[in-house]
C-alpha positions in Angstrom: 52.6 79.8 -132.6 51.3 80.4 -129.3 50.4 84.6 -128.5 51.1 86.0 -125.2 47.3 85.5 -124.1 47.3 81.7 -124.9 50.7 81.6 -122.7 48.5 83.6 -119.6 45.6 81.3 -120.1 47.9 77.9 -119.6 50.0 79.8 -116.6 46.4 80.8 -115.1 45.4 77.2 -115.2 48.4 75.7 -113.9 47.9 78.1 -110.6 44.7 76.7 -109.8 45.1 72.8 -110.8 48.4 73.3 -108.6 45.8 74.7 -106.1 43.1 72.3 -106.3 46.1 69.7 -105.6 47.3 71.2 -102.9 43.9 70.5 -101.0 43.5 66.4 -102.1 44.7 64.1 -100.0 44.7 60.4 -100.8 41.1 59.6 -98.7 41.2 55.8 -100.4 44.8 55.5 -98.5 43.5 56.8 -95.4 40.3 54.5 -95.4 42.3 51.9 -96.1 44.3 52.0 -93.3 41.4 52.9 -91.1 40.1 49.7 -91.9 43.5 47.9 -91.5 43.5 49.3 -88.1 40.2 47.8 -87.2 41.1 44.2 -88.4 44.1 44.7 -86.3 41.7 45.5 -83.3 39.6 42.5 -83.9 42.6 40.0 -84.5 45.0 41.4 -81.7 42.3 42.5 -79.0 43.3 40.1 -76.5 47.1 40.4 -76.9 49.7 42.5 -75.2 50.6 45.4 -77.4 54.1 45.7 -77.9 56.5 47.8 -79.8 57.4 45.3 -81.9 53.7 44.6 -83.1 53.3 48.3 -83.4 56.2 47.9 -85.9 54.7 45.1 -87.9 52.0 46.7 -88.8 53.5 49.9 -89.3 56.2 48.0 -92.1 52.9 46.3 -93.6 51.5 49.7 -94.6 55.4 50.4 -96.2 55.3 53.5 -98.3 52.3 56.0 -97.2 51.4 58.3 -100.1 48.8 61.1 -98.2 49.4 63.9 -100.1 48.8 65.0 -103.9 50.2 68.2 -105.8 48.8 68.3 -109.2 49.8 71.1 -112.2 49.6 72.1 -115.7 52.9 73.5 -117.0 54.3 75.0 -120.1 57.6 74.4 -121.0 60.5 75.6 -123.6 63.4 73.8 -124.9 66.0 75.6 -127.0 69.5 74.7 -128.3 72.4 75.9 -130.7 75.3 73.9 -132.0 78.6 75.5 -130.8 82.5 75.7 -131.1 84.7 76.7 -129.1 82.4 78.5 -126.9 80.5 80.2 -130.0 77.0 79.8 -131.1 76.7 78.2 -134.5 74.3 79.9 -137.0 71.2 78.5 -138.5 71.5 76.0 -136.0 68.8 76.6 -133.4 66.5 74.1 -132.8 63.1 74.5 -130.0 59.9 73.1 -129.2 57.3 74.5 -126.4 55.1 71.7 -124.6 52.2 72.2 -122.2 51.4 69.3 -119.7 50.1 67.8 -116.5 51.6 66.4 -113.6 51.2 64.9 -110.2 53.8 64.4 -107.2 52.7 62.0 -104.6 54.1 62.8 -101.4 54.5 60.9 -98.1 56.6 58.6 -95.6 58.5 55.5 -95.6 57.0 53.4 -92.6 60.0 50.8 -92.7 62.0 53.2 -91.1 59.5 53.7 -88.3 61.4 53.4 -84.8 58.2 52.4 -82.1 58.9 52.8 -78.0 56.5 52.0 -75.0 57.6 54.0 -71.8 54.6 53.2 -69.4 51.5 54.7 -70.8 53.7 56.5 -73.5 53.6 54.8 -77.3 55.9 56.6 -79.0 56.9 56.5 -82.7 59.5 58.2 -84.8 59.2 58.2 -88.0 61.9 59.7 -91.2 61.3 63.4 -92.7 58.5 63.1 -95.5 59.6 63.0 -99.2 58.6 63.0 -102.5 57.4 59.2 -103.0 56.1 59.4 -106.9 55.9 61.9 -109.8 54.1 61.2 -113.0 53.3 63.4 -116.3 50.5 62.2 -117.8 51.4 61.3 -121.6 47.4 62.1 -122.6 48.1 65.6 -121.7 51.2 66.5 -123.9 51.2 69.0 -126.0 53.9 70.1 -128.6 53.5 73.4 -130.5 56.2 75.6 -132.4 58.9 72.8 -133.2 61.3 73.8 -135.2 62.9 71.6 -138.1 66.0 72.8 -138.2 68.4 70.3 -140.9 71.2 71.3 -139.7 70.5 70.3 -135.8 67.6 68.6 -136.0 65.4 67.7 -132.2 66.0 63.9 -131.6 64.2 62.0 -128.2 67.2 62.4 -126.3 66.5 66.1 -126.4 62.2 65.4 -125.0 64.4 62.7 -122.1 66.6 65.9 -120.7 63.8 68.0 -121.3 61.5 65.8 -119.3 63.8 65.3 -116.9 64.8 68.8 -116.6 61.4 69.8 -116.0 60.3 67.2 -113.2 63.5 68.3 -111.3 62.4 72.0 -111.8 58.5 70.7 -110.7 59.4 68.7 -108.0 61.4 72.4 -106.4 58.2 74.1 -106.8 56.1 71.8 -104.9 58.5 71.7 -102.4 58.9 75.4 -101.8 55.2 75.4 -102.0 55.1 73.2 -98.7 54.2 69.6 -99.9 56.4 68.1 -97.8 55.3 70.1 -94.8 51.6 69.5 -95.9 51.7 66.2 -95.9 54.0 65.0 -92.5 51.0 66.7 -90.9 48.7 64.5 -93.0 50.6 61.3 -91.8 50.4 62.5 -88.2 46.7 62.7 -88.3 46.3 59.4 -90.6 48.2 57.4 -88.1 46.7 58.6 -85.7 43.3 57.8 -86.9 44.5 54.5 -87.6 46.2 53.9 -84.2 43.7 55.1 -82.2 41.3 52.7 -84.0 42.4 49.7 -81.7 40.7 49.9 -78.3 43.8 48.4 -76.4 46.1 52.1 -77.9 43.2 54.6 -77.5 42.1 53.2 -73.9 45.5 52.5 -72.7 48.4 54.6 -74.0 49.0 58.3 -74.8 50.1 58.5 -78.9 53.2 60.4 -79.5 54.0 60.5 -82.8 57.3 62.8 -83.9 58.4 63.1 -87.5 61.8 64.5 -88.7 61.7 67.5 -90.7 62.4 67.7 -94.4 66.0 69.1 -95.0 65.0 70.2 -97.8 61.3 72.0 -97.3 62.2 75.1 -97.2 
């Protein structure tokens, strides 16, 4: 059974992975695109930009993942049988698990609405979301299952308990600002990358406006 100091210990730790995460962002994504930006630059240096080739190469990119929330959690699952709105005795069952997660967060470029006005590029993008969430298996731990015969735990019980959790996970990095974290992320990775073709950066003032998150709160 785990004491009360064992219980701080994990909480302590899942504040400061949750912190470390807060401050990665995805560099490989960025210096990929920085480079995508330069072939574009060598391939497309003597054409016209255009909104619609803005667009292409926007839709290439797709989903752009620029921000990582990681964490170490403990969890608790309990259940009784009941009837009728009672509680059944001897039939609680409960297990407590300690794990690690990361949420990917980001924007969906296929939504991206591009506009030249003059010397104005303009583009519009959708509010930033949540584009992945993974708990690494390696890191699962189960202490203080019960064996109860009478109500035994079954996998459907780890499914709504995983599921349960992510949902719980996924509010906390929200309320934490990942979303707000990383729309400003994909405003200065686009911008790199835009401004990496000589035609955009000599020619055209960058105006980039994202939606905000309804739900970053």
């Amino acid at each position: 059974m785990m004491s009360g100091d064992d219980m701080k210990v994990l909480d302590t730790l899942g504040k400061s992975k949750k912190a470390i995460g807060g401050i990665i962002a995805i560099l490989l994504c960025i210096v990929a695109i920085f480079f995508a930006g330069m072939k574009f630059a060598d391939g497309k240096e003597n054409d016209k930009i255009t909104s619609t080739t803005i667009r292409n190469q926007l839709t290439e990119i797709n989903e752009l993942a620029v921000y990582s929330y990681d964490y170490s959690k403990v969890g608790k699952f309990s259940n009784k049988l009941s009837f009728n709105g009672w509680d059944i005795p001897l039939t609680q069952k409960n297990f407590i698990v300690t794990y690690d997660g990361t949420i990917k967060a980001g924007i969906n470029l296929d939504e991206a609405k591009v506009d030249i006005d003059q010397n104005n590029l303009n583009i519009t993008l959708p509010a930033t979301k949540i584009l992945s969430h993974e708990i690494d298996e390696n890191s699962i731990e189960v202490y203080d299952e019960s064996s109860n015969i009478f109500n035994q735990i079954s996998i459907n019980d780890y499914k709504s308990f995983a599921t349960k959790e992510k949902k719980k996970n996924e509010k906390d990095a929200i309320s934490n600002g990942i979303l707000t974290k990383s729309k400003e992320k994909v405003v200065q990775t686009l911008t790199t990358y835009l401004q990496a073709i000589p035609e955009i950066k000599d020619n055209y003032q960058l105006n980039i406006t994202i939606q905000d998150a309804k739900t970053d709160e």
